[in-house]
Each structure stands twice: as structure tokens, then as C-alpha cells.
PyMOL commands that place a pseudoatom at each C-alpha (Angstrom):
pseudoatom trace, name=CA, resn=UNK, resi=1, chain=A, elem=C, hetatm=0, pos=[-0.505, -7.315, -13.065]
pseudoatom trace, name=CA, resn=UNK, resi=2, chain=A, elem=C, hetatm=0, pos=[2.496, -4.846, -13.230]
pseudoatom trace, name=CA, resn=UNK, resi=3, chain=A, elem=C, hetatm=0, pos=[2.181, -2.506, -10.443]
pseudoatom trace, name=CA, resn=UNK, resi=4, chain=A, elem=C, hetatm=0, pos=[3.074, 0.832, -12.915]
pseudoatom trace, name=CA, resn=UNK, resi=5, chain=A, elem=C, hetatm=0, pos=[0.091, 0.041, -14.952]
pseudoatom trace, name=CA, resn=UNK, resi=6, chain=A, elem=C, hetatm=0, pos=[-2.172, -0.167, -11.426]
pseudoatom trace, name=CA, resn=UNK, resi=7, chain=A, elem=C, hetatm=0, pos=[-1.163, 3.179, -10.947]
pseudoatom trace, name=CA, resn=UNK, resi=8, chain=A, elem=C, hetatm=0, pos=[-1.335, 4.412, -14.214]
pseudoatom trace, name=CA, resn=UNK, resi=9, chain=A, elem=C, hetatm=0, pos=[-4.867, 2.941, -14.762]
pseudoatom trace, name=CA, resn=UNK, resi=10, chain=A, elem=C, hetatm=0, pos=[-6.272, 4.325, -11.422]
pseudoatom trace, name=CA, resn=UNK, resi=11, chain=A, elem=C, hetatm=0, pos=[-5.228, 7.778, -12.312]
pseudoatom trace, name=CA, resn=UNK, resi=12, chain=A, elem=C, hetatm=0, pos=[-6.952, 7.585, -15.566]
pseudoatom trace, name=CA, resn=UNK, resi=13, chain=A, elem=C, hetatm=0, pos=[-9.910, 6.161, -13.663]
pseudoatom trace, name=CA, resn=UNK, resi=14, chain=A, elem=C, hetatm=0, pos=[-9.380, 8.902, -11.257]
pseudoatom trace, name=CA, resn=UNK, resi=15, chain=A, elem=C, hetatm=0, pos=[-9.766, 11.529, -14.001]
pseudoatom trace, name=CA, resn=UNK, resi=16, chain=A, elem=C, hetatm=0, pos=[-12.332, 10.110, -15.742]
pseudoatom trace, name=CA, resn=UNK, resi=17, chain=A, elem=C, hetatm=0, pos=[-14.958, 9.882, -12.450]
pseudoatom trace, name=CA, resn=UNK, resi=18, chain=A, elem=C, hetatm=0, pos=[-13.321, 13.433, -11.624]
pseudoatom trace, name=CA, resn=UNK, resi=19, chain=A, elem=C, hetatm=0, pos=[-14.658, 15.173, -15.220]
pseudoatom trace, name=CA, resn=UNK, resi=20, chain=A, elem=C, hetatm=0, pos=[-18.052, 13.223, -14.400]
pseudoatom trace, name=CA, resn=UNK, resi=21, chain=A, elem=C, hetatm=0, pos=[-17.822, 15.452, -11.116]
pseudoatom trace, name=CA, resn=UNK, resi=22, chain=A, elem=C, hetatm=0, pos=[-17.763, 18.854, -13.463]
pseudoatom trace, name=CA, resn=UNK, resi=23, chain=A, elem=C, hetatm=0, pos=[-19.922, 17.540, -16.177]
pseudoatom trace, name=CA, resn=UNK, resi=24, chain=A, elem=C, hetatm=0, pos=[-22.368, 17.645, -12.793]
pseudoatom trace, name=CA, resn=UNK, resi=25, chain=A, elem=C, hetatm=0, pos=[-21.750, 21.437, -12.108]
pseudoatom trace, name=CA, resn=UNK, resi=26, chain=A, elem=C, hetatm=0, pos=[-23.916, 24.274, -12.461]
pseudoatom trace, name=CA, resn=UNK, resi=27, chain=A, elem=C, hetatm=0, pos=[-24.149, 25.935, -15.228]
pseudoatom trace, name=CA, resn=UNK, resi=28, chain=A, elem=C, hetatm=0, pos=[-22.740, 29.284, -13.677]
pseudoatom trace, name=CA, resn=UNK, resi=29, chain=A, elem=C, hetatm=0, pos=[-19.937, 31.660, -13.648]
pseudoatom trace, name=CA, resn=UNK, resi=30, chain=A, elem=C, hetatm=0, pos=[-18.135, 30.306, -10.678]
pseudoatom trace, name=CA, resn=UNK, resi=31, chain=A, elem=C, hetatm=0, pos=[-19.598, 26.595, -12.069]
pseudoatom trace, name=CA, resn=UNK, resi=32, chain=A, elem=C, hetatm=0, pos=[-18.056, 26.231, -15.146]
pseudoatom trace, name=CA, resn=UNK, resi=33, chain=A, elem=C, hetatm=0, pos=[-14.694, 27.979, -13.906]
pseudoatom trace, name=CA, resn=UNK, resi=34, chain=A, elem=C, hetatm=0, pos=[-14.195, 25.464, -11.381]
pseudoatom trace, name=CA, resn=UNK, resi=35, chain=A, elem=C, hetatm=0, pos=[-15.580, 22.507, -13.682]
pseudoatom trace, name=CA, resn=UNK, resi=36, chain=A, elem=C, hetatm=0, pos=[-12.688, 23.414, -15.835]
pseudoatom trace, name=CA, resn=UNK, resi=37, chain=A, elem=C, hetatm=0, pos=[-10.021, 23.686, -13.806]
pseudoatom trace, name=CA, resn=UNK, resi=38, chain=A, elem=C, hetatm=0, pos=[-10.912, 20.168, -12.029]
pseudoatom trace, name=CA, resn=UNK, resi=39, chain=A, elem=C, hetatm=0, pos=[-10.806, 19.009, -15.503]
pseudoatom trace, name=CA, resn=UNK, resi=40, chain=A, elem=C, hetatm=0, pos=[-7.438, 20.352, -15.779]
pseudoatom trace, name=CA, resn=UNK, resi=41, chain=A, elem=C, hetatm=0, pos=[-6.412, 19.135, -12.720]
pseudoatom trace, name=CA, resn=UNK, resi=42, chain=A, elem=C, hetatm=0, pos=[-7.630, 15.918, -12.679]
pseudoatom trace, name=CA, resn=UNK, resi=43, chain=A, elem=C, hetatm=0, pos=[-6.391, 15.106, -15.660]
pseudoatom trace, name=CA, resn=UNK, resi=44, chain=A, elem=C, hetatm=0, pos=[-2.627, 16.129, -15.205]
pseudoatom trace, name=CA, resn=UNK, resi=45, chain=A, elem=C, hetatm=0, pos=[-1.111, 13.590, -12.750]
pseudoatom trace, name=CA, resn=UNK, resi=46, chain=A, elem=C, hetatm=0, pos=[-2.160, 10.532, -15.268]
pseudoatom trace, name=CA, resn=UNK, resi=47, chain=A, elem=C, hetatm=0, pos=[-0.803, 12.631, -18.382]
pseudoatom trace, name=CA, resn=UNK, resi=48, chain=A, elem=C, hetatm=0, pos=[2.455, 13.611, -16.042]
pseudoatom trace, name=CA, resn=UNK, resi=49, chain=A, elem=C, hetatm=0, pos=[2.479, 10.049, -14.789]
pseudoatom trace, name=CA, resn=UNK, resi=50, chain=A, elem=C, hetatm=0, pos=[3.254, 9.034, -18.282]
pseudoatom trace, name=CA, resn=UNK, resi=51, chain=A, elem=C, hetatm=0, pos=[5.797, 11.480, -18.344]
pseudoatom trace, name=CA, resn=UNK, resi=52, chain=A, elem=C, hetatm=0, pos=[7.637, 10.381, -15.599]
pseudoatom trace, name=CA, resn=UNK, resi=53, chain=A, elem=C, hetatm=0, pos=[7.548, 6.680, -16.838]
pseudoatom trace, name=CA, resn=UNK, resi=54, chain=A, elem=C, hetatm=0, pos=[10.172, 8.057, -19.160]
pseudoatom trace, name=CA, resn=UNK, resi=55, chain=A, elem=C, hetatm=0, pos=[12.059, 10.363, -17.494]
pseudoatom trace, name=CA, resn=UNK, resi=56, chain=A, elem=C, hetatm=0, pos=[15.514, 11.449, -18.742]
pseudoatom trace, name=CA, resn=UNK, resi=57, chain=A, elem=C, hetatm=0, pos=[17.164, 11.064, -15.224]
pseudoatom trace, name=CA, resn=UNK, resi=58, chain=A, elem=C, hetatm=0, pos=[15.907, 10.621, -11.190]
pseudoatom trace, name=CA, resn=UNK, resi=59, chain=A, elem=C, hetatm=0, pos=[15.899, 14.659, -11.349]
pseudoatom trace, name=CA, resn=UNK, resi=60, chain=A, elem=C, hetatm=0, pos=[13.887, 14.395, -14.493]
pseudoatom trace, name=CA, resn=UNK, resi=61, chain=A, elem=C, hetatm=0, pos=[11.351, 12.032, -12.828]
pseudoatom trace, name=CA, resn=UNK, resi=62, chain=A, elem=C, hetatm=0, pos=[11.826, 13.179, -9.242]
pseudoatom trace, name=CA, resn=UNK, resi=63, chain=A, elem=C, hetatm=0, pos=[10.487, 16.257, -11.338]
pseudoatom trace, name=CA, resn=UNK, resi=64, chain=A, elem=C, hetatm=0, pos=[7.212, 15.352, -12.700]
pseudoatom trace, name=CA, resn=UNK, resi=65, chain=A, elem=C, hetatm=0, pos=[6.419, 12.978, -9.942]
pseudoatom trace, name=CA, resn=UNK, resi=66, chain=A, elem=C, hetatm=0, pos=[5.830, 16.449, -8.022]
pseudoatom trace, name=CA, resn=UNK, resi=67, chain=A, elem=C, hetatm=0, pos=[4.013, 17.701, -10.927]
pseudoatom trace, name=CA, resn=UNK, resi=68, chain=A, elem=C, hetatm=0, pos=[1.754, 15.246, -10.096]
pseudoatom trace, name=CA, resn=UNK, resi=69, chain=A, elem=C, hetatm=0, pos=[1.375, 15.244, -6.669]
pseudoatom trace, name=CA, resn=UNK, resi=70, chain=A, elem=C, hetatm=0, pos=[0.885, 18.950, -7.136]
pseudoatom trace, name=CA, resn=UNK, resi=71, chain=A, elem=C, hetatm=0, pos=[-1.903, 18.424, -9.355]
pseudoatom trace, name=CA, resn=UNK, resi=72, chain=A, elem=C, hetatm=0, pos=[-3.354, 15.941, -7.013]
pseudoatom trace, name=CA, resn=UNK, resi=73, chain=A, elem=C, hetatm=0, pos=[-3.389, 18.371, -3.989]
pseudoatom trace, name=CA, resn=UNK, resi=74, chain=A, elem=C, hetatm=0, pos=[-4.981, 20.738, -6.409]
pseudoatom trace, name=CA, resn=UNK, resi=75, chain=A, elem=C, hetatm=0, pos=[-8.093, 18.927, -7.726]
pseudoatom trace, name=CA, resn=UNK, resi=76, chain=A, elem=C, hetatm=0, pos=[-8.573, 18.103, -3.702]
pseudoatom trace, name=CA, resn=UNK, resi=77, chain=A, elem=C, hetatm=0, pos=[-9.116, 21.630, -3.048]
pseudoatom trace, name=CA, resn=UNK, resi=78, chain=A, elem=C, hetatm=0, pos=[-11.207, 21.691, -6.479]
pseudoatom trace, name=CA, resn=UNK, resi=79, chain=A, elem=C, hetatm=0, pos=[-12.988, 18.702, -4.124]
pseudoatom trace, name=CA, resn=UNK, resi=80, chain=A, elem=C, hetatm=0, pos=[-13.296, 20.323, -1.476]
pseudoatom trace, name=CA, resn=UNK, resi=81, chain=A, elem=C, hetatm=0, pos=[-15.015, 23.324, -2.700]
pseudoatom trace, name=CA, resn=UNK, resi=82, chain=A, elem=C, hetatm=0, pos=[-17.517, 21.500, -4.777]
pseudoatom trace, name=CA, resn=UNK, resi=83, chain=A, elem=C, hetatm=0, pos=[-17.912, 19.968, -1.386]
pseudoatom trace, name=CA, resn=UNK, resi=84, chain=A, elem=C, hetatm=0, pos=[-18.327, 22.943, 0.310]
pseudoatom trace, name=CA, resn=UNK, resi=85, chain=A, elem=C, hetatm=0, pos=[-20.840, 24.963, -1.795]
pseudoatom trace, name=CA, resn=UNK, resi=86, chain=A, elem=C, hetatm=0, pos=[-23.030, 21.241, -2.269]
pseudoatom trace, name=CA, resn=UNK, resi=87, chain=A, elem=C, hetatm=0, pos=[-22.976, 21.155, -5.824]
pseudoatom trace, name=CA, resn=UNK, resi=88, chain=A, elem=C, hetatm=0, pos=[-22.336, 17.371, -6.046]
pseudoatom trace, name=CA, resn=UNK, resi=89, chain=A, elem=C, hetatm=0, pos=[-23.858, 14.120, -3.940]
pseudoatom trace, name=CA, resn=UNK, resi=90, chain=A, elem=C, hetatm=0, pos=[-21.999, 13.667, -1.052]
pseudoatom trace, name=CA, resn=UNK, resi=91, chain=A, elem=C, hetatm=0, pos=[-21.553, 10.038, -0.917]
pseudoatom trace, name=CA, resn=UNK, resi=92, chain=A, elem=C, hetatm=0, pos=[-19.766, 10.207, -4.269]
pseudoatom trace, name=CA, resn=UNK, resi=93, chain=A, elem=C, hetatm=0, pos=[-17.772, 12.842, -3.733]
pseudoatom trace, name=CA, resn=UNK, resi=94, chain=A, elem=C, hetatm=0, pos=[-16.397, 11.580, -0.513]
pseudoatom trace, name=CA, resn=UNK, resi=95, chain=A, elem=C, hetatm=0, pos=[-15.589, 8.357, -2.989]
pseudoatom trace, name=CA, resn=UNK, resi=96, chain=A, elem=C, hetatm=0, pos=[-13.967, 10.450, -5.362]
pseudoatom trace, name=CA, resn=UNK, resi=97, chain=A, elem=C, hetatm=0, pos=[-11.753, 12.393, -2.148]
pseudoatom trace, name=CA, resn=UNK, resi=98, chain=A, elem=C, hetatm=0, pos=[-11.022, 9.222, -0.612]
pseudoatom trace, name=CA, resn=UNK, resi=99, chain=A, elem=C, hetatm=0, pos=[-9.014, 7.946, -3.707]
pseudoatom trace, name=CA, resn=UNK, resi=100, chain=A, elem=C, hetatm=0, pos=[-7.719, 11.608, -4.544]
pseudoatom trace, name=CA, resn=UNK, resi=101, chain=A, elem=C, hetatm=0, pos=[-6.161, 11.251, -0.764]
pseudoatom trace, name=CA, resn=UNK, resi=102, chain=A, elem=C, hetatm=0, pos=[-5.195, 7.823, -1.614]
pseudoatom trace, name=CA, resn=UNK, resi=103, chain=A, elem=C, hetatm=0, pos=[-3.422, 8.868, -4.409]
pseudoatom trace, name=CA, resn=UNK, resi=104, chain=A, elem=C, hetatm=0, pos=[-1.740, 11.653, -2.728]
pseudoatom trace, name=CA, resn=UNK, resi=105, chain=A, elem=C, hetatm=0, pos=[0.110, 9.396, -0.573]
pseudoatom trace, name=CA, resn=UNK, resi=106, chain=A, elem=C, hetatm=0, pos=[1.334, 7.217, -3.181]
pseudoatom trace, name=CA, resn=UNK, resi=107, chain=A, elem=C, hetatm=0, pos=[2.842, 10.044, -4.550]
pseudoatom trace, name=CA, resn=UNK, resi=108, chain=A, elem=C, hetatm=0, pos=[3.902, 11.324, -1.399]
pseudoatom trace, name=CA, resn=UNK, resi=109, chain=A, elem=C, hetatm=0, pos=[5.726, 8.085, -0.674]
pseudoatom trace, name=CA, resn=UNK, resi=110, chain=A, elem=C, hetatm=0, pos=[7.323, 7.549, -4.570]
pseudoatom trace, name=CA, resn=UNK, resi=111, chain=A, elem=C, hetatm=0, pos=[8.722, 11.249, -4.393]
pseudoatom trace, name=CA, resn=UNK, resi=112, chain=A, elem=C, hetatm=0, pos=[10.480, 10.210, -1.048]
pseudoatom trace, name=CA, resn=UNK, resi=113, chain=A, elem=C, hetatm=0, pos=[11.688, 7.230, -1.573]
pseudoatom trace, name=CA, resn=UNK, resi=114, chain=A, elem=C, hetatm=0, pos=[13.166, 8.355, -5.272]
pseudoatom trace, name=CA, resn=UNK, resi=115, chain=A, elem=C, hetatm=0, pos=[14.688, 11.590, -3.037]
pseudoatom trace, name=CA, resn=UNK, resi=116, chain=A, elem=C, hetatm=0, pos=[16.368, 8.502, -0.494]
pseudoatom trace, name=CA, resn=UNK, resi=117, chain=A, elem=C, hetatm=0, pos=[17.912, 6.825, -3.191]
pseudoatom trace, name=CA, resn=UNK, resi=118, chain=A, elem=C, hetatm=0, pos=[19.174, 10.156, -5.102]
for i in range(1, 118): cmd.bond("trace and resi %d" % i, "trace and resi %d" % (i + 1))
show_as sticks, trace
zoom trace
């Protein structure tokens, strides 16, 4: 199995347990504001991923690549809060951090390495 389609398929996995994380959220003010922007989130690195798959130069993907690690680093914090206020199980969200993390450093490593050969 290609290794760009491992990727590509765990971020869409990613998303897709991450908006079961803010279907899960209270109905409140402060519930449905951070449901949303998890969804938002969560949902951008596998979107940008695709993005950068077909990037116009190494700048150009160099580019989104940090699009998507910032997005990552965001729906952690969007993790951690849910965390934080204990409006999700905590066995699944530690699941859910663990490959958030996980993804992080991929990202963290492509960025660099496509910097190194710049």
C-alpha cells in the first residue's frame, strides 16, 4: 500500500472519529461553538493534505503542509479542552489525542525534511 494514501486515509479517519467527538457535545453555548470548530479543524489537514499532493512548487507544498500541521495543533487544543471540562469518555479521547499527536509529528517531520531539501 502506497504510503501517501496511509496518510491520506488516516487523516480522513482522523476527522471522521474527531466529528463523532462533537456530535457527543453538549448541547450548549460554549458546546456547540467548540463542536464546530473541532469540526473545522479536524477536517482541514485531510482536505489541505489533498492540496498539498498537488502543489504547484516545494514553497507551494512546504505551504499547506503547515496548514495542516497548524490545523492539527489546533483540534489538539479543541482536545484538550473537551478533555478538560469532561464532556467526552476519557479512554476515547485519549485514543483520539494519541493519533492527533501522532499525526503532528508526521507533519512535523515532512515539513522539515521538505525545508532540508529546499
Amino acid at each position: 500500500m502506497n504510503r501517501k494514501y496511509d496518510l491520506e486515509e488516516r487523516l480522513i479517519n482522523f476527522a471522521s472519529d474527531a466529528i463523532d467527538v462533537s456530535e457527543g457535545l453538549p448541547v450548549s453555548f460554549a458546546g456547540k461553538h467548540i463542536a464546530q470548530q473541532l469540526v473545522r479543524s479536524c477536517t482541514s489537514p485531510a482536505l489541505n493534505y489533498g492540496e498539498a499532493q498537488a502543489a504547484e512548487s516545494r514553497n507551494d507544498f512546504i505551504h499547506k503542509m503547515k496548514v495542516c500541521l497548524k490545523e492539527l495543533r489546533e483540534t489538539y487544543n479543541c482536545l484538550r479542552l473537551i478533555q478538560k471540562k469532561g464532556w467526552y469518555q476519557e479512554e476515547k479521547l485519549s485514543l483520539h489525542q494519541k493519533e492527533n499527536n501522532e499525526l503532528i509529528a508526521t507533519f512535523v517531520s515532512s515539513v522539515k525534511t521538505a525545508l532540508e531539501k529546499k
